[in-house]
N, C-alpha and C positions, 0 to 999 in steps of 0.2 A: 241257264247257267253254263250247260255245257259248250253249247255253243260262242258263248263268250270267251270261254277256256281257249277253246278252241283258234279264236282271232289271236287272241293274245301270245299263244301259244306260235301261232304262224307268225305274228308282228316279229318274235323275238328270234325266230329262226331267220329270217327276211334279213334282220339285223348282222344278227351273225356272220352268215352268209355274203353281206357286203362289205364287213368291215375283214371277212377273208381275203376278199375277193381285191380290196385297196391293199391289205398285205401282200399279196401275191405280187402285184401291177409293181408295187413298190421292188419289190425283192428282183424281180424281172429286169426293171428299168435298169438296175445298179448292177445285179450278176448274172442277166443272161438266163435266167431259168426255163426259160420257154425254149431253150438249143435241149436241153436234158431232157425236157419232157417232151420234146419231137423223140430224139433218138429213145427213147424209152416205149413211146408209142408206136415206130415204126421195129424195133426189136422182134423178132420172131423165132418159135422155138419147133425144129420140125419134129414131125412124129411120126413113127415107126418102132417097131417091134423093142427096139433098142435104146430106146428114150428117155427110158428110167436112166440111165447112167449119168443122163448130162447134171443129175441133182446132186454128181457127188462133187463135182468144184465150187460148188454154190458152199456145199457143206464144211467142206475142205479152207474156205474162207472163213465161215463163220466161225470155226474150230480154232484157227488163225489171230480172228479178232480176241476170242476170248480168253488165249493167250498172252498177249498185251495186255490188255486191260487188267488179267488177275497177276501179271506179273509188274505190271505199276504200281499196283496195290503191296507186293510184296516187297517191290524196293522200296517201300518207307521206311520199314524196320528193317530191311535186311543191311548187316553191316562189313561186307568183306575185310578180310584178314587172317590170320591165320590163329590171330586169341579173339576174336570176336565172331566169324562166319557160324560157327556151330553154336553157339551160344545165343546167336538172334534167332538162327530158325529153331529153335530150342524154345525161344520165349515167344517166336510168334507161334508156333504150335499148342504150345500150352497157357498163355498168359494175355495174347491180344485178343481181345471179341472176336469171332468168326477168325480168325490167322490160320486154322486148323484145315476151315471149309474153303477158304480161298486156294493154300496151300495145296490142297487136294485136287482141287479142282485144275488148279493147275497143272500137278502130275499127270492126272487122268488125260486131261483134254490134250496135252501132249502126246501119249501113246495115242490114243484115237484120231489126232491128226494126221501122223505119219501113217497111219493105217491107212485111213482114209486118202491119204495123197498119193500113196502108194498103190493102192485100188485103183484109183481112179486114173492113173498112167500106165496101168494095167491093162485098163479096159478103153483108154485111147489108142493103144497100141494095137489091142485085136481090132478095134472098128476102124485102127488106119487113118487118123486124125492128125495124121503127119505126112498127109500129101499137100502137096504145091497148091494154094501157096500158103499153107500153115507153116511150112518148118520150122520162120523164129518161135511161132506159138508153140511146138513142140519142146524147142530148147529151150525155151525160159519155163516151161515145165520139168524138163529135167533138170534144169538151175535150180528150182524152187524145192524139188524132192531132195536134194544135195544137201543144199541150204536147212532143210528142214534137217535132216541128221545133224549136221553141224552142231545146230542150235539142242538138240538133244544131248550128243556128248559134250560140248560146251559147259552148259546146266547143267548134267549130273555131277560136276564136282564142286558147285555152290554151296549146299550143305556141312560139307570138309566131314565127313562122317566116314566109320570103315570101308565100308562097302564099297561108296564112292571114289573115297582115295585112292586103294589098288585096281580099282576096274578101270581108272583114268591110268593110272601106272603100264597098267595089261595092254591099254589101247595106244598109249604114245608108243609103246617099245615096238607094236605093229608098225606103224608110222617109220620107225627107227629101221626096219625092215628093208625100206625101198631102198632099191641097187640106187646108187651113187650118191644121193642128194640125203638119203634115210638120218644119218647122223644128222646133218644140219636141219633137218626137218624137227626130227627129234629137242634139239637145243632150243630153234624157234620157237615150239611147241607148252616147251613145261621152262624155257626162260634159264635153261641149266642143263646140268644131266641130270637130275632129281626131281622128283615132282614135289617141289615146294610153294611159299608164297606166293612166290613167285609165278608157278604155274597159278595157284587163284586166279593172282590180279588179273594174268591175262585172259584167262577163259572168261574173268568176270565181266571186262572189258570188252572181250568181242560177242559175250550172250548179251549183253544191255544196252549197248553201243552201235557197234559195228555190225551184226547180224540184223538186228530190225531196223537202220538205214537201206539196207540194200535188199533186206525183204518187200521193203515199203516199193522201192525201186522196180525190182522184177516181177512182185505181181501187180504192180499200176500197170508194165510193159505188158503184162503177158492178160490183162483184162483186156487194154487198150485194144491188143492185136485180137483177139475176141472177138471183140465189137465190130471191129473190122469187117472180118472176114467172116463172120459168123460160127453155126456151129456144124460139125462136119455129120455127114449121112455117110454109113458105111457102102462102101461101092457093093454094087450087088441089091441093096438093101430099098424097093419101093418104100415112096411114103406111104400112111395110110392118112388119107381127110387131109383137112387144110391147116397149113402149121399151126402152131398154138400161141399165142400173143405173149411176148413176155411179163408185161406188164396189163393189166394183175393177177393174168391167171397163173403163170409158172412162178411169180413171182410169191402168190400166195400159197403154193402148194412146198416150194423154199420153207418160207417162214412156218410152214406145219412141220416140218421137215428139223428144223433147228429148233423148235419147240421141246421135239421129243430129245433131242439130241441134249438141249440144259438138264430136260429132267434125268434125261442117263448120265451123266455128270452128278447131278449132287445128291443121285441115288447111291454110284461108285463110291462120290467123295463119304457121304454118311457110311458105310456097311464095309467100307476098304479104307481108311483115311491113309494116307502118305506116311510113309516110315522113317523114322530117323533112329541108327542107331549107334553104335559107341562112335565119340570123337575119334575122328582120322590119329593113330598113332605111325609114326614115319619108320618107326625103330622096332615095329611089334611085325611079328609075321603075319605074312596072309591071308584071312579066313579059305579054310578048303574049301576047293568048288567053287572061286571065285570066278564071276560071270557079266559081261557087258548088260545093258539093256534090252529089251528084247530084238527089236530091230538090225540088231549086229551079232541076232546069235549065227545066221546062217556063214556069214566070212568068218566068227569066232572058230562053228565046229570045224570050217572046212580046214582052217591052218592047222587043226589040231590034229588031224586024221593025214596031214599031209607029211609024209619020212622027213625026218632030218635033211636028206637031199633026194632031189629029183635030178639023174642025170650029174651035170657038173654043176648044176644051180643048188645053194640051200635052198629045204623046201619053203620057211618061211617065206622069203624074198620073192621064191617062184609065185607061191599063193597069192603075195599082194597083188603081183604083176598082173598077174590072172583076171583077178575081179579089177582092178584098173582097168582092164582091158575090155574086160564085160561091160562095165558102166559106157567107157567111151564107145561102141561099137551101140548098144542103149541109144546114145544119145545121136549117134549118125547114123540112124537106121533112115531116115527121112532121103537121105542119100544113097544109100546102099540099097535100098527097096527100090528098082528102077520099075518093075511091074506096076507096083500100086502108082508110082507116078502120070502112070500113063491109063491109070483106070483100069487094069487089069487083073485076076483075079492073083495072090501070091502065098501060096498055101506055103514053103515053106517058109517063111519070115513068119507065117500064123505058128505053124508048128515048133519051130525054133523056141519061139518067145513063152509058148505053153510046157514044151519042154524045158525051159531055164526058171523059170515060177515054181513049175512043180516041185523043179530038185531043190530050190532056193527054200520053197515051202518044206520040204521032207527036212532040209538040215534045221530050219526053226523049229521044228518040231520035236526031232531029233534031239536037238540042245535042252529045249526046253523040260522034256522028261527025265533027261540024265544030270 
């Protein structure tokens, strides 16, 4: 008897196995699948001391994905305007199946991505993964970190709740800041001088629109260039053993990797759910101690701290300048680093950048307990 089981048992997997295998042939013939599963099998991931890090763009993605998908989800119901935006997330929070746990999930995986994306150009930065010929790789990750705030203050005015209305208010009139263009900036921004419907429509329109066209865009470019050229070994940095295959060993240690990463998501989302509090009033004051996101507490405290004027400049204006100028100088370090270009070692560009993290880290911090 067992024996028989047993034929039967093979007959049926034998089956199986070939009528895969006529799928495959089939899918092949028509789209090429056997070009992906070369490049996937000859993919390689090196190893060394420092190797743990390359799992955070993997994560970084997946964090990405999961954004889209629960914000698909959420523009079913959600209804922009100015007499409907807080009343939908109002009924999906309390009234749609799961609206509460999607919702949430949402918010969380937001922070945790910019965290994460932000780490993780942190730690390209110290291993120097911005030498020739990564650079475009370097800037479409600084594109993507950009893009990702963007898409943060964009979405926080979707709601149209207190909070959210003046912290959008606080943040365009920064905006409004920059020497010469600041007014027009401003106007472009909130569709007025006021943050009204106006401003909705349009934050609505480039967070659901126009920000995930051109996310889609720069990180297809900035994988593509990946692939390319692979992934970079800090100079200095022996490997240890022979690289490690992409596919399926880092590829399955990824997917443990994102496993924990949902269950800390809808751990957050259950035991933290997403807040919404009194509808946005345009005509009421303030709440005291009103505050950006976390991500922009460090440029919030730094203008705050900064005099009225520096010099013949207002301090505001100076402050924008400032970190404008940090971002670009950021983003053309791949340039400016002639050392690392040539393989050499360049302590201060390490130091510099550990220097600028920390104090950027000290004012988050900062902000966040005051």
């Amino acid at each position: 008897m067992g024996s028989r089981l047993s034929r039967l048992a093979g007959a049926s997997g034998a089956r199986v196995g070939l009528a895969a295998d006529r799928v495959w042939r089939w899918l092949d013939d028509r789209a090429g699948l056997s070009v992906l599963h070369q490049l996937a099998a000859q993919k390689v991931v090196p190893r060394h001391r420092h190797s743990v890090f390359y799992y955070l763009g993997g994560m970084a993605l997946f964090l990405f994905i999961i954004q889209l998908a629960t914000g698909l989800l959420l523009l079913l119901y959600y209804e922009p305007g100015v007499s409907t935006a807080y009343e939908s997330v109002k009924r999906i929070s309390g009234e749609i199946p799961f609206g509460w746990l999607i919702r949430s999930i949402h918010r969380w995986s937001a922070d945790i991505f910019i965290g994460v994306l932000a780490v993780h150009m942190f730690t390209a930065y110290l291993m120097k993964a911005y030498r020739p010929p990564r650079e475009l790789t370097w800037l479409t990750g600084v594109a993507a970190l950009g893009m990702a705030l963007v898409f943060g203050f964009s979405g926080y005015l979707l709601p149209w709740d207190e909070i959210a209305f003046f912290a959008t208010a606080v943040g365009t009139a920064v905006a409004g800041a920059v020497p010469l263009i600041g007014q027009s900036l401003l106007e472009l921004m909130r569709g007025g001088e006021d943050v009204t419907g106006a401003t909705l429509a349009r934050f609505f329109a480039l967070h659901v629109t126009l920000l995930p066209f051109a996310a889609l865009v720069l990180l297809g470019a900035h994988l593509l260039l990946v692939q390319k050229h692979g992934m970079s070994v800090p100079p200095g940095v022996s490997e240890s053993g022979r690289a490690r295959p992409f596919f399926p060993d880092f590829l399955l240690h990824d997917i443990v990797g994102w496993t924990l990463a949902l269950a800390l998501l809808a751990a957050l989302a259950a035991l933290a759910p997403a807040e919404l509090g009194p509808k946005a009033n345009p005509f009421a004051s303030a709440p005291p101690d009103i505050k950006p996101e976390w991500y922009f507490y460090a440029p919030f405290q730094q203008l705050k701290m900064i005099p009225s004027h520096v010099g013949p400049f207002e301090g505001e204006a100076f402050g924008v300048v400032a970190f404008g100028a940090l971002g670009l100088l950021f983003a053309l370090v791949p340039f400016l680093d002639r050392k690392a270009a040539r393989g050499e070692p360049s302590p201060l560009f390490t130091w510099a950048g550990v220097a600028v993290c920390a104090y950027l880290v000290s004012l988050t911090c900062y902000a966040w307990l005051h």
